[in-house]
C-alpha positions, 0 to 999 in steps of 0.5 A: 274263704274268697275274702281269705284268699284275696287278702292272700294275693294283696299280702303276696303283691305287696311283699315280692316287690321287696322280695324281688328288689332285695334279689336284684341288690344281691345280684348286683352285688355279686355282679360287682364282685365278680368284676372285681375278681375277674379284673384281678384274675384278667391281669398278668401274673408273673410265673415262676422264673426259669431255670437259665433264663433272667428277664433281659437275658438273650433266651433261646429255646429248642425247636419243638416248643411253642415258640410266638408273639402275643399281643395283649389288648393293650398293644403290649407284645411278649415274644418268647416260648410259649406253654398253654394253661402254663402247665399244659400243652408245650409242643407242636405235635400237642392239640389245639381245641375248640369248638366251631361256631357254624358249621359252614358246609351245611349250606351245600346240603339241601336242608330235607336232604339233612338226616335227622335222629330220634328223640324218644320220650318215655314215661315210666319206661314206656315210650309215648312219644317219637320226636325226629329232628335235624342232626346236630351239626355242631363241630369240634375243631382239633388242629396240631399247633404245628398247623396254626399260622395265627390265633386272633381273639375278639369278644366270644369269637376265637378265630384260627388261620392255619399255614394252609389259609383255611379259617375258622371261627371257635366260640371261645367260652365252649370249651376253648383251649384259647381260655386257659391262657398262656405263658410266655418265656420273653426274654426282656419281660421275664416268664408271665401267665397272661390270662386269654382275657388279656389277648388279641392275638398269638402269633405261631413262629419257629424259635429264632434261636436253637437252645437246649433239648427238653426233657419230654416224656416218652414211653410205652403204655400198655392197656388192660386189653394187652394193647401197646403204644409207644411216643411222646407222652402226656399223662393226665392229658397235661405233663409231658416234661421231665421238670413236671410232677406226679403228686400223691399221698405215700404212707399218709404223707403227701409225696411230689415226684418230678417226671425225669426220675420216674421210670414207670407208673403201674395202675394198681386199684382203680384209686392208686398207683405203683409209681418205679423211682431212679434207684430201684425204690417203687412208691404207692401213690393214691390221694390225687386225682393223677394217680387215681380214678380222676385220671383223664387219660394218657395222650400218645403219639404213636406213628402209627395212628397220630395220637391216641387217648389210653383212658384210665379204665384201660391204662395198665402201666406206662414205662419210660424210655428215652424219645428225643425232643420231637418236631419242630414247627416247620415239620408240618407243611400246609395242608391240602384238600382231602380228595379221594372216591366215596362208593355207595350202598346204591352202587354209585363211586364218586371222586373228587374233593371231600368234605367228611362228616360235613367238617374235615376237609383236609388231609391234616385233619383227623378221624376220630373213634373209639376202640376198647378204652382207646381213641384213636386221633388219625390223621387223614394222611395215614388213611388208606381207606374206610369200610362202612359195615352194614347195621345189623339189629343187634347194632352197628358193626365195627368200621374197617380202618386201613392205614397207608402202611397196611394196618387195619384197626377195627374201630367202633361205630361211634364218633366220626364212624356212628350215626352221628356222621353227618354224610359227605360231600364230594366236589368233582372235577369241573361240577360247581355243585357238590353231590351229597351222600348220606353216611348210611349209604356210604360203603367205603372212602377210598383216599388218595395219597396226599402230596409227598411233603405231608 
């Protein structure tokens, strides 16, 4: 048996050698023709031509479009209107996103002072072990274009400066808008798709020749819950142009319906839509992601609240109406330093400069929550006040959102309103060093008003 089993081991040492060499040469491979794919896919691809707009035409484009200079790592510059994933975002009030690489006011913090979070570990339903560790302080980074001045590209690192000169670093490849690449409408070029591999950087400019409105979808979107939302639309967090379409499967055929003769799209199953045509016609569209369960929800930038995301869970219909074209690039100001006062559960009130959630420092950033299938993207300028309800055992409470114009939204205790909140720093006048304040001792935040021109 002893002589069996060395014989085994002999036969094992002398066959994973060609095993592993044989896995190595398949890895090459692959390797190679990865790089192969990846050299042909990194190339710029001419896009379809737009309408009105040959290459060495004098183009020019409406106000609320992305409008800048990209320059390729090659040197190679292309200036026009610009579209990201060259079907996605097209406006400045649409949202760049990434994903911070640091978290750079975690510094202020003294690391014990940090809150940490259970980690338990069951074994068959029974818990044998309570691990705590450090909160995650890994950040989202959101910001309109209409607030970015320059998007630089370097290796991993995406970085992005805003009108304000606030900088941040994004790790590109963690579900960075930056990779979808963009599309470019240049005059002398023509309209190309140039992937991010192939960017240094894009510059963000107004259009220095006013052109033609757009089509940009609009409407009113109502929810399972009875909740209504009225702006510019983005549905399947994509199409917001008229020029875009709506795919599906009708009577076995496969159908496609450009945006602008659409008049509604009604959920009918959960797999299915009712989709009202110009003319009165209502078609029954199902077989595609869009007009199904794969719905990533409809964006609607409501006044009201910024922007909200009407996941497909909650989306009853979406009626279209006329809208205008939007805001332009000088419409949204550099933004200043989030200030206001924090009062805690141990009767202390703090003012000064904030930092919320150790992230949003300023007024144009956002606060993000949740509500019956809605989240809700706020602006720190529409924000009046917080109220932190008090944990009972039968689970966090609603928060208390007042907004500037007096409406209050009763939003759940997750995202930047949960445990997950990693507490706030307050910078008070003439103190070089922050106070830190925990989230669960923070009663309520109090904001001030920020400076008229935001």
């Amino acid at each position: 048996m002893l002589r069996a089993r060395h014989a085994s081991v002999r036969n094992l040492l002398t066959v994973a050698p060609r095993r592993i060499a044989a896995a190595l040469l398949v890895l090459i491979a692959l390797a190679a023709g990865y790089r192969i794919l990846t050299r042909r896919a990194y190339s710029p691809a001419p896009a379809p031509p737009a309408a009105g707009a040959p290459p060495g035409s004098d183009q020019s484009v409406h106000p609320s479009f992305l409008y800048g200079i990209v320059t390729t790592v090659d040197g190679v510059t292309y200036e026009g209107r610009l579209r990201w994933g060259g079907t996605q975002e097209a406006f400045w009030s649409d949202y760049f996103n990434g994903q911070k690489k640091q978290n750079s006011w975690a510094a202020q913090v003294p690391p014990e002072r940090l809150p940490t979070e259970r980690h338990p570990i069951a074994f068959f339903g029974i818990e044998i072990v309570n691990r705590e560790r450090p909160i995650d302080l890994t950040r989202l980074f959101m910001a309109r274009f209409g607030d970015i001045a320059l998007i630089q590209a370097s290796g991993r690192d995406v970085r992005v400066t805003l009108k304000s000169g606030a900088v941040f670093d994004l790790d590109r490849f963690s579900a960075s808008d930056f990779d979808d690449g963009v599309r470019v409408w240049d005059a002398s070029r023509g309209v190309t798709d140039l992937d991010s591999i192939r960017i240094r950087t894009i510059e963000l400019l107004p259009p220095p020749r006013p052109g033609a409105a757009p089509h940009r979808l609009h409407g009113t979107v109502r929810t399972r819950h009875g909740r209504e939302f009225t702006g510019f639309l983005q549905w399947d967090r994509e199409q917001s142009l008229g020029s875009d379409h709506l795919s599906g499967q009708a009577a076995r055929a496969e159908r496609t319906i450009p945006f602008h003769a659409i008049r509604s799209i009604a959920r009918r199953t959960p797999d299915s839509s009712l989709v009202s045509i110009d003319g009165g016609a209502a078609i029954v569209l199902s077989g595609n992601r869009s007009v199904g369960e794969g719905n990533r929800g409809v964006y609607v930038d409501d006044p009201r609240f910024g922007r909200v995301l009407v996941s497909w869970q909650s989306f009853d219909r979406v009626d279209f109406s006329p809208g205008g074209s939007g805001p332009a690039y000088d419409d949204f100001p550099p933004g200043s330093p989030l200030t206001g006062a924090v009062t805690t559960r141990d009767g202390r009130s703090l003012s000064g400069r904030l930092v919320y959630d150790l992230d949003e420092s300023e007024f144009t950033e956002t606060l993000d929550a949740p509500s019956e299938g809605v989240d809700y993207t706020i602006p720190f300028t529409l924000i009046a006040s917080i109220a932190i309800p008090v944990p009972t055992q039968s689970g966090p409470r609603r928060a208390t959102v007042t907004l500037r114009d007096g409406m209050q939204l009763q939003l759940e205790s997750t995202g930047d309103l949960g445990p997950g909140n990693a507490g706030l720093l307050i910078f008070a006048a003439g103190n070089p060093s922050p106070a830190y304040v925990p989230w669960n001792n923070v009663v309520q935040i109090a904001l001030d008003r920020p400076p008229a021109n935001e």
